[in-house]
PLY file of the C-alpha trace (Angstrom):
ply
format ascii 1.0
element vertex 393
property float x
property float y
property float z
element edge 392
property int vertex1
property int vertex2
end_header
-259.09 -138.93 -40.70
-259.95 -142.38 -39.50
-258.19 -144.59 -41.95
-256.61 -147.39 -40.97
-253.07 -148.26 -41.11
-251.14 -151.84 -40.56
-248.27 -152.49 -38.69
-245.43 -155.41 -39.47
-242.58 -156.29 -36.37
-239.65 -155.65 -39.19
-241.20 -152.75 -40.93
-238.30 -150.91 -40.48
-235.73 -153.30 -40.47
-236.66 -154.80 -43.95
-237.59 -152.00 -45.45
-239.70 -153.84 -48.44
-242.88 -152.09 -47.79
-241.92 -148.39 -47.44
-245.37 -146.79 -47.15
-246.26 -149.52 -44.88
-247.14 -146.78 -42.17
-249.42 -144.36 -44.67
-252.79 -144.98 -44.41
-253.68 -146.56 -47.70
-256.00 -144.12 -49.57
-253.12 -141.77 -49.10
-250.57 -143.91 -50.60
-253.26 -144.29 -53.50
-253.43 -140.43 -53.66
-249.68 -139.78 -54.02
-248.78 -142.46 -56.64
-252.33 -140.24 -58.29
-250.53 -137.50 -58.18
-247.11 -138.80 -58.92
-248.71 -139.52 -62.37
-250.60 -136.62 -63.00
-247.39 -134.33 -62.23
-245.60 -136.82 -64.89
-248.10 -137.09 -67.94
-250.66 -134.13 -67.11
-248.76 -131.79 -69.53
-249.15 -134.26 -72.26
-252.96 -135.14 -71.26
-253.98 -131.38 -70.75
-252.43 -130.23 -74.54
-254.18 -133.68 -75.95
-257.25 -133.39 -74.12
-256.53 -136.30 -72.60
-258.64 -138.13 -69.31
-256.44 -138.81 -66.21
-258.49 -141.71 -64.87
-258.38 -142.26 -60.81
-256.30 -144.89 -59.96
-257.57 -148.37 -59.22
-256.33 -149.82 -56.01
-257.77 -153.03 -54.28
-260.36 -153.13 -51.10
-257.93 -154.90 -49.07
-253.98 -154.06 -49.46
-252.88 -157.56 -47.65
-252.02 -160.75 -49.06
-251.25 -159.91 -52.85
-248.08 -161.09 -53.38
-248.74 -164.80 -54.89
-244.77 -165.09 -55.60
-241.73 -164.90 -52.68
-238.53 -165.51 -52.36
-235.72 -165.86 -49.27
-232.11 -166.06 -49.27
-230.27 -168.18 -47.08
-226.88 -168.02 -45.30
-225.43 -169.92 -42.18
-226.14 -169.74 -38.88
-223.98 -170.98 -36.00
-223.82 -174.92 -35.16
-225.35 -176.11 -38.71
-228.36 -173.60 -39.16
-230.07 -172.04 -42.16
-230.91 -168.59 -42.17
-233.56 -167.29 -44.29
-235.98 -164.25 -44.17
-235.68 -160.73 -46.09
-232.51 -158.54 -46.75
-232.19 -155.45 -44.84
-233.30 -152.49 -46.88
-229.54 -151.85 -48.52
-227.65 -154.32 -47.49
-226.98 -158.22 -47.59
-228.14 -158.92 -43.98
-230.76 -161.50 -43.38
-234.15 -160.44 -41.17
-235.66 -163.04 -40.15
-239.63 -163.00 -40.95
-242.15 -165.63 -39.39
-245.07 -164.03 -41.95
-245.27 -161.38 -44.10
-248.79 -158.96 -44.16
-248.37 -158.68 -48.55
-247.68 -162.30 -49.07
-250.84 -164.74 -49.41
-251.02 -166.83 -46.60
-249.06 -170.26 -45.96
-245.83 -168.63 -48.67
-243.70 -167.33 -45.94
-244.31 -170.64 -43.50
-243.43 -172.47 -46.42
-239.88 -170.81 -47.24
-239.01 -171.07 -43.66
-239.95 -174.86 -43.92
-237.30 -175.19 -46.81
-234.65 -173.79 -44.43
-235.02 -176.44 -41.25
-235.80 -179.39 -43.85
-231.79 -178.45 -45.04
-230.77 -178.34 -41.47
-232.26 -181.76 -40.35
-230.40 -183.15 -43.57
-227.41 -180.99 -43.07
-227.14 -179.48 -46.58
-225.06 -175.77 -46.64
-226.45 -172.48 -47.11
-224.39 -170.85 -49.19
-221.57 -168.25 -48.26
-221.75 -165.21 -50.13
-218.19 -163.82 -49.47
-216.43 -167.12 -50.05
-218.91 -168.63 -52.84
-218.86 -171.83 -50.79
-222.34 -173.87 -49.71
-224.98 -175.10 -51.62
-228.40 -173.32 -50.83
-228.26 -170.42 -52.05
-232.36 -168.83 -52.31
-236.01 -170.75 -52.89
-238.54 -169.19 -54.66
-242.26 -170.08 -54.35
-244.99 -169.17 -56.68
-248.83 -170.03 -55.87
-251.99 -170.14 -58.10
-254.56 -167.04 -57.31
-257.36 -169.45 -58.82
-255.38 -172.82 -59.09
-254.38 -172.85 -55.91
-251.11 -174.86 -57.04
-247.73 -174.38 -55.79
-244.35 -174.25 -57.62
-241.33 -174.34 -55.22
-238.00 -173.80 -56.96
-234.40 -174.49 -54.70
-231.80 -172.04 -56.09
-228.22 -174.32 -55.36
-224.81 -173.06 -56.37
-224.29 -176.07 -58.41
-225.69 -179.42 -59.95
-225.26 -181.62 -56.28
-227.31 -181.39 -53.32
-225.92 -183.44 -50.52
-228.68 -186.27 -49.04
-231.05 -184.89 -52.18
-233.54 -187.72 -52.10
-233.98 -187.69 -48.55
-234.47 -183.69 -49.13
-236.66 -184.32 -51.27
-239.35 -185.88 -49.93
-238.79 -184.01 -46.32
-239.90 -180.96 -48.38
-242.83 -182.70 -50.34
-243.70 -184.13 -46.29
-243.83 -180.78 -44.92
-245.04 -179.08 -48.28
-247.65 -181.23 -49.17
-249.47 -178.51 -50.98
-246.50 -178.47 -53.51
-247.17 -179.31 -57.49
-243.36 -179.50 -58.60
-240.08 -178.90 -56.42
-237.57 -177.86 -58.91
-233.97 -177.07 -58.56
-232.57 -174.18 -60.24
-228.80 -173.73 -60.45
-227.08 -170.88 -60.37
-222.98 -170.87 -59.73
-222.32 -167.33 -60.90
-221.43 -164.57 -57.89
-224.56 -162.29 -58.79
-227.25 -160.63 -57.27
-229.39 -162.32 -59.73
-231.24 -164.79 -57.68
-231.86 -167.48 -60.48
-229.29 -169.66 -63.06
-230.10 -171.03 -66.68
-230.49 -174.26 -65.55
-233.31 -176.30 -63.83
-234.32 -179.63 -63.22
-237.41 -181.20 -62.19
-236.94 -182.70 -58.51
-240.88 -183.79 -57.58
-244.19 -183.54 -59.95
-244.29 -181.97 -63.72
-241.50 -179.00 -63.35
-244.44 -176.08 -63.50
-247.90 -174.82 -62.29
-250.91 -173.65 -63.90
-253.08 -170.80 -63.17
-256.20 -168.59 -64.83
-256.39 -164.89 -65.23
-259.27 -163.78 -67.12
-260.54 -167.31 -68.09
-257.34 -168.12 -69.72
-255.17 -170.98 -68.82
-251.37 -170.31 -68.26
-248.41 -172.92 -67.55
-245.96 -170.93 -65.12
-242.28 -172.71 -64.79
-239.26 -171.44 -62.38
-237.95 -168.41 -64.56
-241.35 -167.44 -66.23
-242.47 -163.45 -66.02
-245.85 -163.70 -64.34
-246.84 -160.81 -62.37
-247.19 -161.05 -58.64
-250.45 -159.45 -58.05
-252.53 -161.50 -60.04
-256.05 -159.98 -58.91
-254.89 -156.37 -59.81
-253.66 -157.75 -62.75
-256.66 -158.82 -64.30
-257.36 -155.21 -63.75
-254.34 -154.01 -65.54
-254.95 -156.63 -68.11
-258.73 -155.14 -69.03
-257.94 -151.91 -69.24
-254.89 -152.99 -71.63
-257.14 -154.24 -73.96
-260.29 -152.27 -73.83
-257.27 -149.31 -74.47
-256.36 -151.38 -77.74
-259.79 -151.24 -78.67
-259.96 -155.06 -79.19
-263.30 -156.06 -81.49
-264.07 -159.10 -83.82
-261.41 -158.80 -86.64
-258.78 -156.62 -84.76
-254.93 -157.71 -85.96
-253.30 -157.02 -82.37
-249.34 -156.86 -82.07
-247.96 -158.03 -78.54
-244.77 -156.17 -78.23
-242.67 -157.32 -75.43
-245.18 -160.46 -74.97
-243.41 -162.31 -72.38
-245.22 -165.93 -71.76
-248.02 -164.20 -74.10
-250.45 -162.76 -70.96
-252.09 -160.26 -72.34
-252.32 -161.07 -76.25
-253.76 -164.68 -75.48
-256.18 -162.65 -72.95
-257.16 -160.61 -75.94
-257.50 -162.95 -78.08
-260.08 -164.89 -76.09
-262.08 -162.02 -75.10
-263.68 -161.57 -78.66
-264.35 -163.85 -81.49
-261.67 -163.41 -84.88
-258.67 -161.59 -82.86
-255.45 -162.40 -84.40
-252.38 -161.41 -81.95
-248.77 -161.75 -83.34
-246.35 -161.78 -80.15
-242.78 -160.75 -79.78
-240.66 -161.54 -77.40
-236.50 -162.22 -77.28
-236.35 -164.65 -74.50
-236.30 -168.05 -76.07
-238.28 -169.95 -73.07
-240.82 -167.20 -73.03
-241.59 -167.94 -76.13
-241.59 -171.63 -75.75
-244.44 -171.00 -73.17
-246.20 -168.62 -75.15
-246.91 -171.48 -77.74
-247.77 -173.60 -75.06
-250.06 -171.46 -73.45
-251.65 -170.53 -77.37
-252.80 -174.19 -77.66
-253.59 -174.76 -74.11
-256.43 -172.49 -74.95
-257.44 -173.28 -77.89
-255.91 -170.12 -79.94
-252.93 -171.38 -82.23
-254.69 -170.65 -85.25
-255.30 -167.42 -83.96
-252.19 -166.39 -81.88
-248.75 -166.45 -83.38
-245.94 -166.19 -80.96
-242.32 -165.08 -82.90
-238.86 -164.88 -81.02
-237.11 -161.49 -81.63
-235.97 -158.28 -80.18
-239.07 -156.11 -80.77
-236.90 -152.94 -81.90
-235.63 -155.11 -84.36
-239.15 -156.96 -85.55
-240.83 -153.76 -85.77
-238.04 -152.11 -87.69
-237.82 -154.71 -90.11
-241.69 -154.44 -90.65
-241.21 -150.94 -91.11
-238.36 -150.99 -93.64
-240.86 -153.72 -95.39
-243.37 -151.34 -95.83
-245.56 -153.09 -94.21
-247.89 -149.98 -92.60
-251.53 -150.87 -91.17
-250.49 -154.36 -90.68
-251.70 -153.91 -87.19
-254.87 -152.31 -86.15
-253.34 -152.10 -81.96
-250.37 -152.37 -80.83
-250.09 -153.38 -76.84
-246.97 -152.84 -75.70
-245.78 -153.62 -72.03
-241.37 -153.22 -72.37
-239.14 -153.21 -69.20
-238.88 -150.78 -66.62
-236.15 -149.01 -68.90
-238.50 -148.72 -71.52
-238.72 -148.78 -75.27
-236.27 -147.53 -77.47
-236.17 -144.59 -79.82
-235.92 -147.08 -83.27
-239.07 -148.67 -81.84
-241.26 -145.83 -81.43
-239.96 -144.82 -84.61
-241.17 -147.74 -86.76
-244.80 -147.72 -84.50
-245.15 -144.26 -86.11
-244.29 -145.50 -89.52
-246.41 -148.62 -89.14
-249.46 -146.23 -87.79
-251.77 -148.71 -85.80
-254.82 -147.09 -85.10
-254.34 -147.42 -80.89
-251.50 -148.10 -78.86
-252.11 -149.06 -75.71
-248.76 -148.61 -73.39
-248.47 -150.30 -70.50
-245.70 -149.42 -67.90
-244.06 -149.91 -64.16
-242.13 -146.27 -64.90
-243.77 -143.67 -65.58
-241.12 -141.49 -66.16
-239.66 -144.03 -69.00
-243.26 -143.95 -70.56
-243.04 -140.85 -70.28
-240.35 -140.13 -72.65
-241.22 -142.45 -74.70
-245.01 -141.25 -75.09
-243.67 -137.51 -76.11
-241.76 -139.64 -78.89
-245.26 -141.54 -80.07
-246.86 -137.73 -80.07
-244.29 -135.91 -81.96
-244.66 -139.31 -84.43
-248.44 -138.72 -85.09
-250.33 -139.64 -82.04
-252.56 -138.11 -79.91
-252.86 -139.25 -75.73
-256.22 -140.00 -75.41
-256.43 -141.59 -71.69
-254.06 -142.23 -68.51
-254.90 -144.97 -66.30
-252.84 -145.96 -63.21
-253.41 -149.48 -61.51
-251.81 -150.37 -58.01
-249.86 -153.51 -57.81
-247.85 -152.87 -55.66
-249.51 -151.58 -52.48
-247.33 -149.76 -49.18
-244.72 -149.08 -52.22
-244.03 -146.07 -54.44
-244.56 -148.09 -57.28
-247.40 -147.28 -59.70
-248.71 -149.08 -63.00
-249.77 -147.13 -65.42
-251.78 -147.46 -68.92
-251.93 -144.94 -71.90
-254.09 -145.57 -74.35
-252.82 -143.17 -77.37
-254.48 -143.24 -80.95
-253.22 -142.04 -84.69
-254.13 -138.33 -85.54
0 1
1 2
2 3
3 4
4 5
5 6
6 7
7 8
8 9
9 10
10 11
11 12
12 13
13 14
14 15
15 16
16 17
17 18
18 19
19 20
20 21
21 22
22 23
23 24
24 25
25 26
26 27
27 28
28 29
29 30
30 31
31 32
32 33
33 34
34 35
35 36
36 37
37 38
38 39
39 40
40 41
41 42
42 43
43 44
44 45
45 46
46 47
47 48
48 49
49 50
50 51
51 52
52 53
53 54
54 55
55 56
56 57
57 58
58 59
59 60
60 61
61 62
62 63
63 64
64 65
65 66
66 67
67 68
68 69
69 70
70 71
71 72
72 73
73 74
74 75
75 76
76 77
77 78
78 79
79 80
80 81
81 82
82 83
83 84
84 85
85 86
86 87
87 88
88 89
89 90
90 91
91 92
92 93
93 94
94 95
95 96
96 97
97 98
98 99
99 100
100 101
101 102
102 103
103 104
104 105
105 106
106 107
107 108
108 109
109 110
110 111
111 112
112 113
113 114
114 115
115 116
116 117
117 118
118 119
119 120
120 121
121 122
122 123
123 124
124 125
125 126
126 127
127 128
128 129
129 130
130 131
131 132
132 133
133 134
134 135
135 136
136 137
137 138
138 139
139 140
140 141
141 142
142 143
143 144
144 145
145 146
146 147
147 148
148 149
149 150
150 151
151 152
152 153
153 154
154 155
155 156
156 157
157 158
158 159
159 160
160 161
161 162
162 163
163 164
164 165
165 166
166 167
167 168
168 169
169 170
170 171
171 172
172 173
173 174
174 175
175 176
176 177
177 178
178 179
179 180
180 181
181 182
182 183
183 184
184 185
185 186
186 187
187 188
188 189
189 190
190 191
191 192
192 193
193 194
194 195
195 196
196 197
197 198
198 199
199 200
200 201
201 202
202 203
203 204
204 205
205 206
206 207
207 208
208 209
209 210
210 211
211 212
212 213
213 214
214 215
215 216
216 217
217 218
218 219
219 220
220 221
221 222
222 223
223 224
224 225
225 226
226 227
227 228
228 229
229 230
230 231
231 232
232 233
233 234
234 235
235 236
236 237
237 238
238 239
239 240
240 241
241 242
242 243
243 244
244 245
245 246
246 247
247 248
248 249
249 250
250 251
251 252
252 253
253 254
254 255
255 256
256 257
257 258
258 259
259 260
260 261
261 262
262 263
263 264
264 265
265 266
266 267
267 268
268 269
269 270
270 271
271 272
272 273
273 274
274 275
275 276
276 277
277 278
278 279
279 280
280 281
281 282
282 283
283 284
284 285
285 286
286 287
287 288
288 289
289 290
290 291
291 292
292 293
293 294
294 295
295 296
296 297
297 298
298 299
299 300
300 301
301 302
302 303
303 304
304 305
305 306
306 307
307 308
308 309
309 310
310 311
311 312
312 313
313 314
314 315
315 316
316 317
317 318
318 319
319 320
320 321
321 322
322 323
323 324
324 325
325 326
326 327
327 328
328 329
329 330
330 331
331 332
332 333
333 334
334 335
335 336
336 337
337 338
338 339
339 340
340 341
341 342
342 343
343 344
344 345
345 346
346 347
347 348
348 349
349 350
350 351
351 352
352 353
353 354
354 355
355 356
356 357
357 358
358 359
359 360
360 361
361 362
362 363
363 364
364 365
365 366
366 367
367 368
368 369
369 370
370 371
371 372
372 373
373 374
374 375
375 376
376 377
377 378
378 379
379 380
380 381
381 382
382 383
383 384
384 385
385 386
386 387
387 388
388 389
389 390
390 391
391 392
């Protein structure tokens, strides 16, 4: 067929890009057809459009966040790269074809900086060393660089001198910050953090809007396919002057803030549970000029929306945009969005079988599925993104 494919030394042996091997408009037609098999019931009895899916014109380099464990090597080294695909064994990885350039150079940097100033990696199986993973996120249109060092515990051995070896060889860096984390998890981040070198976060635009990004912020990885995801998210919400949006599931506030800039008198009420999300929702509000406009409230949505419900509070929201975990929403949820009746919902999901379910609860409820939208952001993966825009009968 004459499509071209790309090849990676530890394909195989990392296993994080699965489909690196299919050609990429055939990866894009599966994950088509992996959503049309899932929600073309629904969309044929509602007369619903499944739109094609919107992949990018070059597959490589998307990945503006990455992370690397680390573990000890013989005679004082660091190890660092990818976990084996099922298992706690380190690859080593010199660069990575999805990761923008410089990010994987970078993390390998972090791991001879600790040798030279002989700080630990940590031992999984004993719980003993100090480095345990670093995490670096960089700016799509910034261009600025957050590097947070995961330690099991408060003390870093030689810490000043580590310091500024990493801010020598990383002199791209905004903030270094150390993030602790002394539970025995797969989780690769702690509760705590503290600000080793500059301010403690980055900044970075999507869609003209101005967004602070610290060490355990949700900001999505592919940032140019997610200015895609975020259009179509709103255009499904039907966003025009005077529209009272709801932001379920709001995270740092993305995609209501986006909406609320992209037309004149949009007021957004977000919801989120996670107390620093929120914290840098508010920030982000007045960083662009919207906190008279954008209202950011921390709660579990089930339980906001439910509340409004019980309060009688129906056609307080024209849209709803709703963008939940990979589990999903919940039954009481959907529930109350049916009693509250905004005119569009616009669902946005990284399961499709989860939205799924829950869009056969929104149609039994009173809506109709009006379009289907997939998005890739996650290319040489099974995952697929996927919008529904549904409105009230």
């Amino acid at each position: 067929m004459g499509y071209r494919t790309y090849t990676c030394p530890i394909a195989k042996s990392c296993g994080g890009c699965e489909w690196l091997e299919v050609p990429y408009p055939i990866q894009l037609e599966r994950k088509q057809a992996l959503v049309e098999e899932v929600l073309g019931q629904a969309a044929q009895e509602d007369r619903a459009h499944v739109d094609e899916i919107r992949g990018m014109d070059d597959p490589r380099g998307y990945r503006y966040k990455a992370a690397t464990p680390f573990a000890p090597g013989s005679h004082g080294r660091v190890r660092c790269g990818f976990y084996s695909a099922g298992t706690h064994r380190i690859v080593p990885c010199a660069s990575c074809l999805v990761e923008a350039p410089g990010i994987r150079e970078t993390l390998n940097a972090v791991a001879r900086t600790a040798e030279r100033c002989g700080i630990p990696a940590y031992q999984e199986d004993r719980g003993t060393g100090v480095l345990r993973h670093a995490v670096i996120r960089m700016g799509w249109v910034s261009r600025e660089h957050l590097l947070t060092i995961v330690t099991n515990g408060p003390r870093i051995p030689r810490m000043e001198r580590f310091v500024d070896d990493l801010a020598h060889e990383c002199p791209k860096h905004t903030s270094i910050v150390q993030n602790i984390n002394e539970r025995q998890t797969n989780a690769i981040l702690g509760r705590r953090c503290s600000t080793l070198c500059g301010r403690g976060f980055m900044r970075d635009r999507l869609l003209g809007c101005d967004f602070g990004i610290g060490p355990t912020s949700f900001y999505q990885t592919n940032p140019q396919q997610t200015e895609v995801l975020y259009r179509l998210a709103i255009a499904g919400a039907g966003v025009a002057p005077g529209t009272r949006l709801l932001d379920a599931y709001c995270g740092t506030g993305t995609i209501g803030i986006c909406a609320a800039k992209s037309c004149n008198d949009v007021e957004v009420v977000g919801v989120e549970q996670v107390a620093g999300a929120v914290a840098a929702a508010r920030r982000n509000c007045v960083a662009n000029g919207l906190d008279g406009r954008c209202r950011f409230v921390r709660a579990d949505a089930t339980e906001y929306l439910v509340a409004a419900a019980r309060n009688g509070r129906a056609g307080c929201f024209d849209a709803l945009v709703m963008d939940p975990p990979r589990a999903g929403s919940t039954p009481e949820f959907l529930s109350a969005v049916c009693a509250l009746k905004p005119e569009r919902v616009s669902y946005v999901s990284c399961n499709v079988l989860t939205q799924a379910r829950d869009i056969a609860l929104l149609r039994k409820g009173g809506y109709r599925l009006e379009r289907v939208q997939p998005v890739d952001m996650f290319p040489h993966t099974r995952h697929v993104e996927c919008i529904a825009t549904l409105v009230c009968r």
